[in-house]
C-alpha positions in Angstrom: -19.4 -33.1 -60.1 -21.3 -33.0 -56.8 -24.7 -32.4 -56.7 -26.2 -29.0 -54.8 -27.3 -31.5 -51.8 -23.9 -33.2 -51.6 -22.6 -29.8 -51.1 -25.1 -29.1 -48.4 -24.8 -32.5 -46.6 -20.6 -32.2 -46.8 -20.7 -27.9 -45.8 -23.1 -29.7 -42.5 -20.7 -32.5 -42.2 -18.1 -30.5 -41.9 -19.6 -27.6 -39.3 -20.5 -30.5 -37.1 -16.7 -32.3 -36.9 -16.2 -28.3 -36.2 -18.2 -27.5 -33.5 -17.8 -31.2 -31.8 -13.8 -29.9 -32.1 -14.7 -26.5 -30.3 -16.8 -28.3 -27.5 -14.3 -30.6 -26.8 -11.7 -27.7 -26.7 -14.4 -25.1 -24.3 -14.6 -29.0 -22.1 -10.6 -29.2 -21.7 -10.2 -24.9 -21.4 -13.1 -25.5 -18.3 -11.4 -28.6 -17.0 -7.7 -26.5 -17.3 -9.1 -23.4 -15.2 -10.5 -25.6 -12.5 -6.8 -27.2 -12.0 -5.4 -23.7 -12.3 -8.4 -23.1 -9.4 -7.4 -26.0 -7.6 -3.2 -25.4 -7.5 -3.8 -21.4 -6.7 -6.2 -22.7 -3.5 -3.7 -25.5 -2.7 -0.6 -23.1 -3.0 -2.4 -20.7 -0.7 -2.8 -23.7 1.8 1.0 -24.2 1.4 1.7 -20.7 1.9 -0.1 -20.5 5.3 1.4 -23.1 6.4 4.9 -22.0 5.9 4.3 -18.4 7.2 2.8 -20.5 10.2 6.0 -22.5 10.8 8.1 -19.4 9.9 6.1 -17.2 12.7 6.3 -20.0 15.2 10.0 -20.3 14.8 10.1 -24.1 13.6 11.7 -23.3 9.9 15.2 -23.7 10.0 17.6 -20.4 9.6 18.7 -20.8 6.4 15.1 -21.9 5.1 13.4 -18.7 6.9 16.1 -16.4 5.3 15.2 -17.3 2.3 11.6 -17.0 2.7 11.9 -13.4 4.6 11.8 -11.7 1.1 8.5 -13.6 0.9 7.3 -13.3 4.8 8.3 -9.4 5.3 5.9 -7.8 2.7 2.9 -9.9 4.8 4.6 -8.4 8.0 4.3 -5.0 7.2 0.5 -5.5 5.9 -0.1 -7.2 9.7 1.1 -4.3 11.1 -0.6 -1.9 8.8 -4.1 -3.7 9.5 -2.9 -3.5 13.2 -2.5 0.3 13.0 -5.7 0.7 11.3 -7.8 -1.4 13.8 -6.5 0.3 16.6 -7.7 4.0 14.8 -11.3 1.9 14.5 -11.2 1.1 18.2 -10.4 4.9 18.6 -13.2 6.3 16.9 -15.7 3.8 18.3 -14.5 5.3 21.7 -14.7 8.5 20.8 -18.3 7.9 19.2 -19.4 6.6 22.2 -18.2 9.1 24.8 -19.9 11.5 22.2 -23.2 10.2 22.8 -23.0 9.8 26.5 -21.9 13.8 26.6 -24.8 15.5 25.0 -27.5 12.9 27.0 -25.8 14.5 30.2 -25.9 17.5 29.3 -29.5 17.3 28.7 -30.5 15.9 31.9 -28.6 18.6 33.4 -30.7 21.4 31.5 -33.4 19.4 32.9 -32.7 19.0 36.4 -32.1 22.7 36.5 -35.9 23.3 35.4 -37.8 24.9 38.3 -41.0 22.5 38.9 -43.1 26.0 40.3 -42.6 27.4 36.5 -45.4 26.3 33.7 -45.4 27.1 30.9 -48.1 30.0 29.7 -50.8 28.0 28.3 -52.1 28.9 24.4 -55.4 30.7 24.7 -57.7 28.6 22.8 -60.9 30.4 21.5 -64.0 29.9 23.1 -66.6 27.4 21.0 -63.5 25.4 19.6 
């Protein structure tokens, strides 16, 4: 029969062989979603440089029909972007013809002013 410390010191054994098994599994889960990192940024670097070729018209036929299921969803996003920097463009025009308008205007209602006129002065009381 084991004593009540040789129970202790196995039970603390055995946590330790446990939690040097879960460190070693966090280590290799870190070290697996750094690859996974890695291949998603290298697969993007790929991808660029396809669409690249594809755009530039050095792909083959038969290789750029295949990848057109691929390329024509990134095509219509372009042209989305596209449409929706030229509204930007729009309304920065239209912002800034708005601010020119009203600062004419203004000089107009003061060029209009007749210098003669003053206005009436505010009586001020006398010992103030």
């Amino acid at each position: 029969m084991d004593s009540f410390w040789d129970k202790v010191k196995k039970g603390a054994q055995e946590a330790g062989e446990k939690a040097s098994i879960l460190a070693k599994i966090t280590k290799l889960q870190a070290e697996i979603a750094g690859n996974n990192t890695s291949k998603s940024s290298k697969i993007g670097d790929l991808g660029r440089k396809v669409y690249s070729l594809v755009k530039e018209g050095k792909v083959p036929d038969e290789l750029k029909s295949l990848l057109m299921d691929a390329i024509s969803p990134i095509e219509e996003i372009e042209k989305n972007i596209a449409q929706k920097e030229a509204e930007i463009a729009e309304l920065k025009k239209q912002m800034s013809e708005e601010k020119q308008t009203p600062e004419v205007t203004h000089k107009e209602e003061k060029t209009e002013e007749k210098p003669s006129e003053e206005k009436p002065k505010e009586d001020k009381p006398e010992g103030s």
